[in-house]
Legacy VTK file of the C-alpha trace (Angstrom):
# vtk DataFile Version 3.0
C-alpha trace
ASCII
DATASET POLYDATA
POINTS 415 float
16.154 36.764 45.385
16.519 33.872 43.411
17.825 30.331 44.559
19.774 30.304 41.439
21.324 34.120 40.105
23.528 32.549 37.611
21.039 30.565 35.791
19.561 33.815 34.539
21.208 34.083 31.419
18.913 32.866 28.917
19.846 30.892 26.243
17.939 29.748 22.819
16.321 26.344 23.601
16.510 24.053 19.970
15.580 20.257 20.428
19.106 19.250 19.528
20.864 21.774 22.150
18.723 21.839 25.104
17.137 19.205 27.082
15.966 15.100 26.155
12.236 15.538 25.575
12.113 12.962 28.222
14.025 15.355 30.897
11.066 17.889 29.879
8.653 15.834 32.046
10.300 16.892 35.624
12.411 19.928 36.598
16.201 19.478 37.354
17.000 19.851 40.902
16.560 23.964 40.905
13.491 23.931 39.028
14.175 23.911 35.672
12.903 22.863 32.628
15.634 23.121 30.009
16.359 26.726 30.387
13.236 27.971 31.937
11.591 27.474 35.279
13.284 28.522 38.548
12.843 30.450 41.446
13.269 33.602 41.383
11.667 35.481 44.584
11.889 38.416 46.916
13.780 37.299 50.028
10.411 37.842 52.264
9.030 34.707 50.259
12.099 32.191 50.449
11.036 30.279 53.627
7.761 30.156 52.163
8.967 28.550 48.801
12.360 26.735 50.737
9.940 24.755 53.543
7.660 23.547 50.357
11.063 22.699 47.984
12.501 20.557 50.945
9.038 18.944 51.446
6.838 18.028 48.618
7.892 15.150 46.600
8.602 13.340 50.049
5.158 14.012 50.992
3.883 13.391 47.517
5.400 10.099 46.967
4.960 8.977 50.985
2.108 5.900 50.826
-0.400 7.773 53.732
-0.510 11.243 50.892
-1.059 9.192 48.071
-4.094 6.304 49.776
-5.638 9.388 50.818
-5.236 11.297 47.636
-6.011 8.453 45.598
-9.342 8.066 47.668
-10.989 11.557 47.434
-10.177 11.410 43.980
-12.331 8.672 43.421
-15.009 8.361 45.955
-15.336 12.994 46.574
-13.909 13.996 42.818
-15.371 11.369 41.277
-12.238 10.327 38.799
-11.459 7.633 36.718
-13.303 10.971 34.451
-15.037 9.027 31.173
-13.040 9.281 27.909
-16.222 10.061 25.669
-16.284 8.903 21.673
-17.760 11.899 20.241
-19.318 9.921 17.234
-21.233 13.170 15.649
-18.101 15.304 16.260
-15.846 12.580 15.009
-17.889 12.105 11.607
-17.782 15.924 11.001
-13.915 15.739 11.145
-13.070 12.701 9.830
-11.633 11.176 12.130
-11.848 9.246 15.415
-11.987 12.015 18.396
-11.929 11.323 22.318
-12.965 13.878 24.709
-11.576 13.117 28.541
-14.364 14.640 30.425
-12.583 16.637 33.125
-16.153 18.978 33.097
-17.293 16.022 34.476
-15.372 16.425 37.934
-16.694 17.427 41.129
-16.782 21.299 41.107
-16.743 20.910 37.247
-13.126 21.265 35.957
-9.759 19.323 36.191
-9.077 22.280 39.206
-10.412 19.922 41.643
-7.179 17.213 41.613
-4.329 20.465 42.159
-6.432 21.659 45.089
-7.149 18.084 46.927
-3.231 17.522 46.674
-2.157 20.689 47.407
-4.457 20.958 50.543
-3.080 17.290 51.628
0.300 18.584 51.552
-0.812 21.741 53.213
-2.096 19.836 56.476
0.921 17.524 56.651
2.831 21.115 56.512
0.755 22.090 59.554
-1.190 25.542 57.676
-4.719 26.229 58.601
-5.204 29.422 56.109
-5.400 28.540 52.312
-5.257 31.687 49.920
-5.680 31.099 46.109
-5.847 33.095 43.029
-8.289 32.849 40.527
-9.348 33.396 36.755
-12.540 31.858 35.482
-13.156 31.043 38.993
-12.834 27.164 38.492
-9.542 26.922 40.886
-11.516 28.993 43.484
-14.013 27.354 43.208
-12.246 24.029 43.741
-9.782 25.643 46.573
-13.155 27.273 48.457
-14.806 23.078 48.142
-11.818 21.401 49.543
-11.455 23.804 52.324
-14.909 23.539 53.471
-14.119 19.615 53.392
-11.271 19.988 55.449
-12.641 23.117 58.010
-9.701 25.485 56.933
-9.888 28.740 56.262
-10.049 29.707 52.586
-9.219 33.894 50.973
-9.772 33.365 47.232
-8.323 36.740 45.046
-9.410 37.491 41.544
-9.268 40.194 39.798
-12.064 43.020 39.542
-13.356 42.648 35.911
-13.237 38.765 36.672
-15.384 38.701 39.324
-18.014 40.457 37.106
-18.054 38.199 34.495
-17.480 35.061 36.496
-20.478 35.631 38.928
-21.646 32.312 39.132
-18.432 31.275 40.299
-18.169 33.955 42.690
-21.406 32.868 44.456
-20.237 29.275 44.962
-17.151 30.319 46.529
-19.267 32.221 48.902
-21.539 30.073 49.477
-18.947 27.614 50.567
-17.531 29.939 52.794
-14.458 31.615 51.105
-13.390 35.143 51.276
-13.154 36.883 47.770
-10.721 39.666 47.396
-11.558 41.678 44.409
-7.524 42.911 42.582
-8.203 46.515 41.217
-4.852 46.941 39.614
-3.390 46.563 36.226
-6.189 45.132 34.441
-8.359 43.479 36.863
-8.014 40.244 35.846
-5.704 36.634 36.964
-2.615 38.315 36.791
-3.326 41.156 39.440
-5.123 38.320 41.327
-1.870 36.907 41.119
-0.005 39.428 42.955
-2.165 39.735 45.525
-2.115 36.600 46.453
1.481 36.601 46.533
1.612 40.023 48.622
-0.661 37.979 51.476
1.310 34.936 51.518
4.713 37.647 52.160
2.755 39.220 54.929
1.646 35.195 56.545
4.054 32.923 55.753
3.916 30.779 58.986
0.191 29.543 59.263
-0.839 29.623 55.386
-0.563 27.680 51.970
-0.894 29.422 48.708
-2.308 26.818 46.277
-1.269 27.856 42.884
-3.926 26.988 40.255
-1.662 26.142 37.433
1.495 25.012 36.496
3.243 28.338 37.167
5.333 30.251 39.781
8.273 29.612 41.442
9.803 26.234 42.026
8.429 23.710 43.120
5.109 24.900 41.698
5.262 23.701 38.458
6.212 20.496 38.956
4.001 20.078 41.589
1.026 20.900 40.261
1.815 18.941 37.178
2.462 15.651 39.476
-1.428 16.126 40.652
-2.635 16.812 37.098
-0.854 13.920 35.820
-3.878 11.288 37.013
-5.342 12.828 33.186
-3.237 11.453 31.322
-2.578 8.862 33.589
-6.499 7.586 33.168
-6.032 8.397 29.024
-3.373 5.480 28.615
-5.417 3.141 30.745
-8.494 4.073 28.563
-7.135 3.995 25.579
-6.204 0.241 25.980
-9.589 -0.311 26.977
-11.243 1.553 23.839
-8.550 1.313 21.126
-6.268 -1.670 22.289
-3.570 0.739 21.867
-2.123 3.459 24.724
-0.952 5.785 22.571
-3.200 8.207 20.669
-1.876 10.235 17.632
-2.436 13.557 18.856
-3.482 15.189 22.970
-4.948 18.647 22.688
-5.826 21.147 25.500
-5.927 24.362 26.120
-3.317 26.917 27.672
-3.203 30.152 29.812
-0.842 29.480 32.452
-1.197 25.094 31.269
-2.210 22.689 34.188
-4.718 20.614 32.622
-2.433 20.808 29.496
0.455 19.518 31.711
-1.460 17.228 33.353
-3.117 15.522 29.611
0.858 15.369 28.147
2.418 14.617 31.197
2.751 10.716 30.469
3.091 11.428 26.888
5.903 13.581 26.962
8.403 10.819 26.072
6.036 9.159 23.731
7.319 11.157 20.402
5.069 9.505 18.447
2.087 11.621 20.081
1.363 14.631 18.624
1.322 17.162 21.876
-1.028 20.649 20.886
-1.496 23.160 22.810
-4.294 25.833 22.143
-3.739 29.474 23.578
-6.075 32.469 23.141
-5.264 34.651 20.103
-8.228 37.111 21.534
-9.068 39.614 18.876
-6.162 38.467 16.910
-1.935 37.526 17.184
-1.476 40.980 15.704
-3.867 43.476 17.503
-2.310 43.662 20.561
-5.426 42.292 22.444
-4.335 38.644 22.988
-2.670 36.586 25.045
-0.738 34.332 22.984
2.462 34.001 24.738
4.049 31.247 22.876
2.903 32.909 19.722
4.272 36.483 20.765
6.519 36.064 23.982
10.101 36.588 25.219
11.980 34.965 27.733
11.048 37.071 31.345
10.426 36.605 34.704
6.795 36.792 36.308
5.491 35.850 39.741
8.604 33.862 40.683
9.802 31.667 37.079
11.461 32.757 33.908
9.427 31.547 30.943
7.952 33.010 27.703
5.926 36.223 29.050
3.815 39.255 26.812
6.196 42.047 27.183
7.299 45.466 25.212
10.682 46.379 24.096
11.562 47.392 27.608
10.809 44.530 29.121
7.694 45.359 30.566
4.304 43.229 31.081
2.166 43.786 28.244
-1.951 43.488 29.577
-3.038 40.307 28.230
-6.865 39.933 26.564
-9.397 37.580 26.010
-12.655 36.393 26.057
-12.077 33.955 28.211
-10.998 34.702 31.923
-8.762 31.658 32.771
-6.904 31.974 29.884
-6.474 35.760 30.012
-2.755 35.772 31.286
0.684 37.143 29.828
2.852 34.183 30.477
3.014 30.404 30.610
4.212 27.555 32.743
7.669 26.944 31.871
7.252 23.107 31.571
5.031 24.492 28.453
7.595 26.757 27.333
10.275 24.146 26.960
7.662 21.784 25.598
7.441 24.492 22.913
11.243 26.043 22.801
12.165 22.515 21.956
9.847 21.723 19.308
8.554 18.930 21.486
5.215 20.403 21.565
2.920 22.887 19.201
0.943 25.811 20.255
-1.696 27.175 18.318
-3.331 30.556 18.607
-7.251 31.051 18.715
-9.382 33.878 18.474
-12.506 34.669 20.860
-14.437 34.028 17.514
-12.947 30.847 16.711
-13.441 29.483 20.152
-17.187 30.965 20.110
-17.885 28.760 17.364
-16.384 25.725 18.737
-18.188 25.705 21.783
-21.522 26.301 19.742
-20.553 23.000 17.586
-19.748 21.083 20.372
-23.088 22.183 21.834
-25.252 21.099 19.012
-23.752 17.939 17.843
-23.121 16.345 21.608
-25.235 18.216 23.742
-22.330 19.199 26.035
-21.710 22.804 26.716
-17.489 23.191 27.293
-16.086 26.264 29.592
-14.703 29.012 27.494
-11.396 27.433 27.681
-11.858 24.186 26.768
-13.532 25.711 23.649
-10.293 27.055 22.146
-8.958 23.594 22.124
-11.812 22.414 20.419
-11.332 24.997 17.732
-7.468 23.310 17.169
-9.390 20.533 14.880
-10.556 23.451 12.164
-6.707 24.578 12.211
-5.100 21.181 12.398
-6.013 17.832 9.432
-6.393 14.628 11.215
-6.558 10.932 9.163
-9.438 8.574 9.274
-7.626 6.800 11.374
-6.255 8.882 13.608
-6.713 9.035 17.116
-7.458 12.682 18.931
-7.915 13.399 22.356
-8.779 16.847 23.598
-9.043 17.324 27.109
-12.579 18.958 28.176
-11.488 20.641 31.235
-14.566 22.621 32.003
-17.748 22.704 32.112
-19.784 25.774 30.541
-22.187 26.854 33.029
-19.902 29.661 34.278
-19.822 31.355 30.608
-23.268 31.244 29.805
-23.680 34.684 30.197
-20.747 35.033 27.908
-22.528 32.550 25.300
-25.920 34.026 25.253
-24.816 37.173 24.534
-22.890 36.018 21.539
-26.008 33.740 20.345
-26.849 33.224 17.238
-30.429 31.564 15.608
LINES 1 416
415 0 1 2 3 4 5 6 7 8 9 10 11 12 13 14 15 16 17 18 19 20 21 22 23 24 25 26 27 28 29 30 31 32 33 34 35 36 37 38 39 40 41 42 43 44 45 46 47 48 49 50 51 52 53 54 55 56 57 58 59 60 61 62 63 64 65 66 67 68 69 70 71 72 73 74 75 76 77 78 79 80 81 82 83 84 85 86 87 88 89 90 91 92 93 94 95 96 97 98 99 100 101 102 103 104 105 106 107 108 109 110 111 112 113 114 115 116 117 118 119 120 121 122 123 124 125 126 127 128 129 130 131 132 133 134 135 136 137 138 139 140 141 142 143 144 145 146 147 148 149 150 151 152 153 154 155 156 157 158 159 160 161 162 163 164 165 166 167 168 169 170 171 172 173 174 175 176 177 178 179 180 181 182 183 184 185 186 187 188 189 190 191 192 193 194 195 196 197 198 199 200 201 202 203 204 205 206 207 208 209 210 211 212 213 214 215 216 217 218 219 220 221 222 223 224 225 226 227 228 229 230 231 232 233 234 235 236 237 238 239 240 241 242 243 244 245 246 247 248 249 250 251 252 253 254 255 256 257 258 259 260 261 262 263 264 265 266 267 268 269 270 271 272 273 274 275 276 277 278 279 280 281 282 283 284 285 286 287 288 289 290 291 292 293 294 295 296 297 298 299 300 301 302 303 304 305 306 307 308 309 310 311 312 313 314 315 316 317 318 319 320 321 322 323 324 325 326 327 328 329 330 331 332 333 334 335 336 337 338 339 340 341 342 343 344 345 346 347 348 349 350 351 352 353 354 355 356 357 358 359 360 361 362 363 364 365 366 367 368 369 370 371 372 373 374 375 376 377 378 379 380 381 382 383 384 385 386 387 388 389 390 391 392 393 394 395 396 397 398 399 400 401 402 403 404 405 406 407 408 409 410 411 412 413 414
């Protein structure tokens, strides 16, 4: 079912036809950005998706959400998140770069300010079961903390192969007292965790909240979870007057699989068209071998777990198994904020190989002594792809930390 069967036709999106960049911050009433977003959902989910719709930006923008949100941010999160001068970094480039230390976060990612909102809004929607899916195991981590905070009951999927090579994330969900469901379909990995979430919330849709880890799904997801991201680049402007006298840097980078942290590091910058907006997705092997999961790069308009956006698919319109090194990346869509950031020319998205991202990581490593999640690597990679001025300012969003791929990095180390 969708709230909205005639908006299905999908049209081109150009920069002079579609949407104001500034109406690409926030969905129109039904959820879309420009001509992607929506809901579109099998009638078993619709009170599920209605009760939230009808709800959240009252609860969002009431003054009790937001002194409590605003609290455990700070004093259990531990945000305002530094925004570092990489000096070493900077002098190999060229140019002046800023990384906003979201690895620095409680749990260890930018997951942590989705799952504190999301939970808020869950309580004031009277659920006591959380369910969550999960990639690189950062959002269940985060989802598993904040339920343990708040004594609710947390099922955390993620997919089979995941689970394997995300085992230090696994055990701190356990240890904190979440259930992890492995997903043994498709290819084992977020977008099977995906579905399975989405199956449980069908079959308990009166006691329990699925927090979405990115900026994806049906309406009011999206938007939603780009509202609680938006404290990035919320802190960026404040820091940047602080550090550069000006607010406006010339270029935000981040990385993006389904997009939150990217969402949440452009969100304040999205009518600021003298920012450069980049978004780095994984290439895997390569654009061209078909093991990646570039959807900006590659996609077509579709529909997957409840929004039409750019998605991976064949000539029939079928989901093509996404791949790459990293696991939170390794999905065959996008949010469609991200999509109409791109359609409209608004934004740029970049491809990057494992390799590529292998070698940023290892830089970043050796001249700051901070190890980045896989993720975050493949944004770092954007500055061998993109030329910066002396005087330019970049920021690149370091959502993760890298103890979770370490396995990943040791196996791939070199003397």
């Amino acid at each position: 079912m969708s709230y909205l069967a005639e908006k299905q036709e999908v049209k081109p999106v150009s920069a002079s036809s579609a949407n104001r960049f500034g109406a690409l911050q926030n969905p129109d009433p039904d959820g879309f950005y420009g001509q992607f977003g929506g809901a579109f959902i099998p009638e078993m989910l619709h009170p599920n998706v209605e009760e939230l719709r009808n709800c959240y930006l009252q609860i969002l923008e009431s003054e009790d959400f937001q002194t409590e949100f605003r609290h455990l941010l700070k004093d259990y999160a531990g945000r305002a998140t530094p925004l570092y001068y990489a000096k070493r970094l900077s002098a190999h480039y060229g140019t002046k770069i800023y990384l906003k230390r979201e690895d620095l976060c409680h749990t260890g990612a930018h997951k942590v300010n989705n799952t504190i909102g999301q939970i808020l809004l869950a309580q004031r929607l009277g659920k006591r079961r959380i369910i969550a899916e999960t990639g690189a195991g950062q959002h269940g981590v985060a989802t598993a903390t904040v339920c343990a905070l708040m004594g609710l009951e947390c099922v955390v999927y993620m997919g089979a192969l995941d689970i394997e090579r995300q085992a230090p994330n696994v055990a701190r969900m356990r240890m904190l007292g979440a259930t992890v469901v492995p997903a043994k379909s498709g290819n084992q990995t977020l977008k099977d965790a995906t579905n399975e979430a989405i199956r449980d919330w069908i079959c308990n849709p009166t006691d329990t909240h699925y927090i979405i880890g990115s900026v994806v799904g049906p309406h009011p997801y999206p938007d939603l979870v780009a509202r609680l991201q938006s404290v990035i680049s919320e802190e960026i402007r404040a820091q940047m007057l602080e550090k550069e006298g000006i607010a406006n840097p010339t270029a935000i980078i981040a990385c993006v699989g389904g997009g939150s942290n990217a969402a949440g590091a452009f969100y304040h910058y999205i009518e600021e068209t003298d920012v450069r907006l980049i978004g780095a997705e994984a290439a895997g092997h390569g654009v061209d071998t078909g093991e990646t999961a570039a959807t900006i790069a590659l996609g077509k308009p579709g529909i997957l777990h409840g929004s039409l956006s750019m998605l991976i698919q064949d000539g029939d319109g079928q989901v093509i198994e996404p791949y790459s090194i990293s696991a939170g990346l390794d999905y065959p869509g996008v949010g469609p904020l991200h999509a109409s950031l791109g359609g409209s020319g608004r934004a740029t998205y970049l491809p990057v190989t494992d390799q590529e991202a292998l070698a940023a990581a290892f830089q970043l490593a050796r001249l700051e002594g901070i190890i980045p999640a896989l993720e975050t690597a493949h944004a770092l990679a954007v500055l061998e792809k993109e030329k910066f001025e002396k005087n330019d300012v970049v920021v690149i969003c370091l959502s993760g930390r890298g103890d979770k791929d370490l396995g990943t990095y040791t196996t791939n180390l070199t003397p």
